[in-house]
N, C-alpha and C positions, 0 to 999 in steps of 0.2 A: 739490517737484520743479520745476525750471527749465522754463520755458512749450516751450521746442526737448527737452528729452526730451520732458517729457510727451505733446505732439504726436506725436515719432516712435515711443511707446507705444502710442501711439492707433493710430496705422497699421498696427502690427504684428497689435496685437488684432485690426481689422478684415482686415487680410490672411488672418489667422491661422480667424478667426470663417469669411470667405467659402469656404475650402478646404476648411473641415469640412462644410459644408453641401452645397458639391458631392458632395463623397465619400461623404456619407452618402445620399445622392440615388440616385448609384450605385449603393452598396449594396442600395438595396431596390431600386430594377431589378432588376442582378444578380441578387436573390434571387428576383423571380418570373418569370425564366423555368425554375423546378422546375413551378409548376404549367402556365405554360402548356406547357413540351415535353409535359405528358404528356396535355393536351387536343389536339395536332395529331399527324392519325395519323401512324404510320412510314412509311407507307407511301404513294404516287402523288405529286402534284406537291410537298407541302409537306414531305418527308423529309428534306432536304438543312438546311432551315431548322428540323425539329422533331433532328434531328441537332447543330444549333448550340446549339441551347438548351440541349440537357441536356447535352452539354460544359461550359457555363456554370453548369446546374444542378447541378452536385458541390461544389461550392464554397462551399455555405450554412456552412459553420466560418469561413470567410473571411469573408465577407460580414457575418456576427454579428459577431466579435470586431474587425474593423475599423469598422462601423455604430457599436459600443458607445464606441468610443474618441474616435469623432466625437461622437459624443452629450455624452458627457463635458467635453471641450474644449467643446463649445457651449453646455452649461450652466455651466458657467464663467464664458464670457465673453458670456452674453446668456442669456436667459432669452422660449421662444417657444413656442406655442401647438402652431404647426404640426409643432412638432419628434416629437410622440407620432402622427404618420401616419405618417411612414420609420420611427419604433422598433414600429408594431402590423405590418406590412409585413414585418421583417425577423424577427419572433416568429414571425408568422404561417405565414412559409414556411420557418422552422425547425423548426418543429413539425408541419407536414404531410408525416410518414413515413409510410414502409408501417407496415403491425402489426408489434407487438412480441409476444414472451411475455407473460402474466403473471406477475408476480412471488409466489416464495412468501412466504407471510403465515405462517409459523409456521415456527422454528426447524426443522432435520430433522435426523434419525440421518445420520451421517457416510458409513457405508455406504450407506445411500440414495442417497448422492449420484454421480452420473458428472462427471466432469470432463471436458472437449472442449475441443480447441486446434486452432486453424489457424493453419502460418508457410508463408509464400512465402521458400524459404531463396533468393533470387535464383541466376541461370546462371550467373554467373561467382566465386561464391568458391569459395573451394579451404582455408580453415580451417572447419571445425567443430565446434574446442573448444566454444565457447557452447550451441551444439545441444545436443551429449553432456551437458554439465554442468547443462544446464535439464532433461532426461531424466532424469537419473541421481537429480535432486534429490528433499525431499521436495514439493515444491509443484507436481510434472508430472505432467503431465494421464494419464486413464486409455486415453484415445484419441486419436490425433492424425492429424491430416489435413496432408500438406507437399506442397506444389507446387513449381514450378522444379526437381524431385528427379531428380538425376544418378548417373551411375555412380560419382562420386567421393562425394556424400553416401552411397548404400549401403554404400558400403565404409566411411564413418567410423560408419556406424552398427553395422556389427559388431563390436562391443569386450564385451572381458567386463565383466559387471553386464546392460549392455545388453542384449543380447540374453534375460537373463534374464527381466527388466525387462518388456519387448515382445516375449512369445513368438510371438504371433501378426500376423501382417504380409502387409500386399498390395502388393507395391512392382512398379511399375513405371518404370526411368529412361529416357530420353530426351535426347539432346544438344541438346536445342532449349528454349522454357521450359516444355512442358507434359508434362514427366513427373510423374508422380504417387505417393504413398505414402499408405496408412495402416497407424496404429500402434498396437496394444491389448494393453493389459490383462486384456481380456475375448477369450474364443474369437471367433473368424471363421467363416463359412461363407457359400454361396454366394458366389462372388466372379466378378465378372462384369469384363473390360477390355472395355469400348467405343472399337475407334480409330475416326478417322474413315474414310469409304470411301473418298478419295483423298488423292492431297496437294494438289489444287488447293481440296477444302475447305474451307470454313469453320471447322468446327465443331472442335473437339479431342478428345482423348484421355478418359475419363472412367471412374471407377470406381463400381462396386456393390457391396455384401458387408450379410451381415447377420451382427448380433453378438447375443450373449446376457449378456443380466445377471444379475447373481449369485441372483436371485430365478427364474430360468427361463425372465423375458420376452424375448422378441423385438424386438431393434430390426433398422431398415432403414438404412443409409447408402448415401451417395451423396458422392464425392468431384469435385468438378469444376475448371478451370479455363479459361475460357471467355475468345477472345480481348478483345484489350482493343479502346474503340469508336477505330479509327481511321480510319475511316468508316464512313458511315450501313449499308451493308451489313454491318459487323463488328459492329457494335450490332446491328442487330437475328439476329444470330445467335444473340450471345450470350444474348440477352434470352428467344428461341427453346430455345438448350439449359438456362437455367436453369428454364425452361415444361415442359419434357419431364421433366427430372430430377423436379419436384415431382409429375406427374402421376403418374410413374414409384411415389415413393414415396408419394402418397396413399393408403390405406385407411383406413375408417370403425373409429374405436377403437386402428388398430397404433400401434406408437412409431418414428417416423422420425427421422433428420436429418441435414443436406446442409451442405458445409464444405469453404471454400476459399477462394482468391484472385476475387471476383467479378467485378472490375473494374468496378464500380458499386456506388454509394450508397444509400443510403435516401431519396433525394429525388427518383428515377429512375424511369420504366418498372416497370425489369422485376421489382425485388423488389414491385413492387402488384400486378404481375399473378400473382404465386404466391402472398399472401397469403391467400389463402383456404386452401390446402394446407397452408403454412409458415410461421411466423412468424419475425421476427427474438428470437434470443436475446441474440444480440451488440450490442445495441442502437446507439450513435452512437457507440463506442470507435473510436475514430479511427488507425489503421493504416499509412498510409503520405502524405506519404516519411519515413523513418525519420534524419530530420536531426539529427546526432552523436550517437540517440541520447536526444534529449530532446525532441524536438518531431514529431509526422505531425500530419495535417490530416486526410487523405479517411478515411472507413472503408471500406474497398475490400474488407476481407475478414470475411467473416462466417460464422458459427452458424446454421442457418436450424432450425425442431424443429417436429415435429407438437403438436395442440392437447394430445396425453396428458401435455405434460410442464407444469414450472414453473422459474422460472428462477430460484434463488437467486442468486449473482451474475456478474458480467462485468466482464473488465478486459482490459488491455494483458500480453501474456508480456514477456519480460527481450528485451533489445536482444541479434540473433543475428549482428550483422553485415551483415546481409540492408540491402537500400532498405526493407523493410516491417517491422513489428512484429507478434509473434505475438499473435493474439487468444485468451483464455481466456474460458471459459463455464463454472460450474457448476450442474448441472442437477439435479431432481428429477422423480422418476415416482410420484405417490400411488399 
């Protein structure tokens, strides 16, 4: 190679070499303010700053899969010591979620199993073929929990098969995002709407109902969707009604579980603070934004399930049209 490429070779690599290091630098910053938002209280003078943080803390998919790519380029082109403290960093506060389920460890009878789905069918569409046809199919769920739910989705939800399908239903619409729906397979009872007591409000719209599985036991749900953090006050609302709903369905031995649009992560607040009650089923399947279709980042909507259950597995539902992707969970009760 001529001594004038080779040189401007050089430069490039170094160019090339110094931006990855920055970015990866970055990266593990970005990634630890997960722990520190959730060391500074919500509350009195530092809110506003523990509020900053874990805005910045939802982003740990970001931060990893950009972190790794800097990694790579700079293994490439250099090879350094220091580069395994931004990559333990960037592990480190990827892995520091709330609880998860446990996973089952042994195959299970098919009937055994409940299947649970949450979509945030967003406010403004107005097709619902997708919907019907994830419904209709064989691979939809036994229960489903839908947010954003309109007067126009209840009506595309009445079609014959359907309604066969989902005899039993708690639907409440609202022209706003926080109407609410669930959908079973299995019986309903007790069904409880919680609005909130005003409209100057925080807190939203929420459901309760308890279903029974084909073996006699009793479950608890709890349907929520809790404003998103658009400031420090909306954050700790919601972090507050997702605290209530768990407390709501805690009992010693019952079978619970809470499902919906969260509008927070597992790197957050507030699914730690109900981990003791709830665990994530839905583990880090990542939900929205639902870009063309093939790509979401945040896992914003989740499975939450008391200790009685286990979690066979969790995925992403089929693309509904929606900004979000429907979450799937299937579940087992020894």
């Amino acid at each position: 190679m001529p001594p004038l490429k080779q040189t401007r070779m050089q430069a490039l690599k170094a160019a090339v070499a110094t931006r990855a290091r920055w970015l990866l630098v970055l990266c593990a910053l970005g990634s630890l303010s997960a722990p520190l938002s959730r060391l500074l209280p919500a509350e009195g003078a530092t809110q506003q700053l523990q509020w900053v943080l874990e805005l910045a803390a939802h982003w740990q998919w970001l931060y990893l899969v950009l972190g790794a790519v800097c990694l790579a380029i700079l293994l490439l082109l250099q090879r350094a010591w220091w580069l395994l403290g931004p990559l333990g960093v960037l592990a480190a506060s990827f892995g520091l979620q709330s609880g998860t389920l446990p996973q089952q460890a042994q195959p299970v009878n098919a009937e055994a199993v409940l299947t649970v789905g949450t979509a945030n069918l967003a406010l403004g569409t107005t097709d619902f073929s997708a919907l019907v046809t994830w419904l209709q199919s064989a691979n939809a769920p036994d229960v489903v929990f839908l947010q954003e739910f309109t007067d126009a989705a209840q009506h595309a939800l009445k079609v014959p098969g359907l309604t066969e399908r989902y005899p039993h239903r708690v639907e409440a619409p609202q022209p706003d995002p926080f109407g609410l729906a669930i959908l079973s397979r299995l019986p309903l009872s007790d069904v409880q709407r919680l609005a909130p007591a005003d409209a100057a409000a925080l807190t939203t719209l929420r459901l309760r109902a308890g279903l029974t599985l084909p073996d006699g036991r009793a479950v608890r749900l709890a349907a929520v969707h809790p404003m998103p953090p658009l400031s420090a006050a909306y954050a700790r609302a919601r972090d507050e009604t997702l605290a209530e709903e768990a407390r709501h369905l805690a009992q010693p031995g019952a079978l619970a579980l809470m499902a919906g649009d969260f509008n927070t992560t597992p790197w957050a607040r507030g699914l730690f603070a109900v981990e003791g009650q709830l665990r994530r089923a839905s583990g880090s399947v990542p939900s929205w934004p639902n870009a063309w279709g093939l790509l979401s980042v945040l896992p914003l909507d989740h499975v939450l399930a008391s200790s009685g259950w286990r979690l066979v597995d969790a995925r992403q539902g089929p693309d509904l049209g929606s900004d979000h992707r429907p979450v799937v969970v299937r579940l087992a009760a020894p």
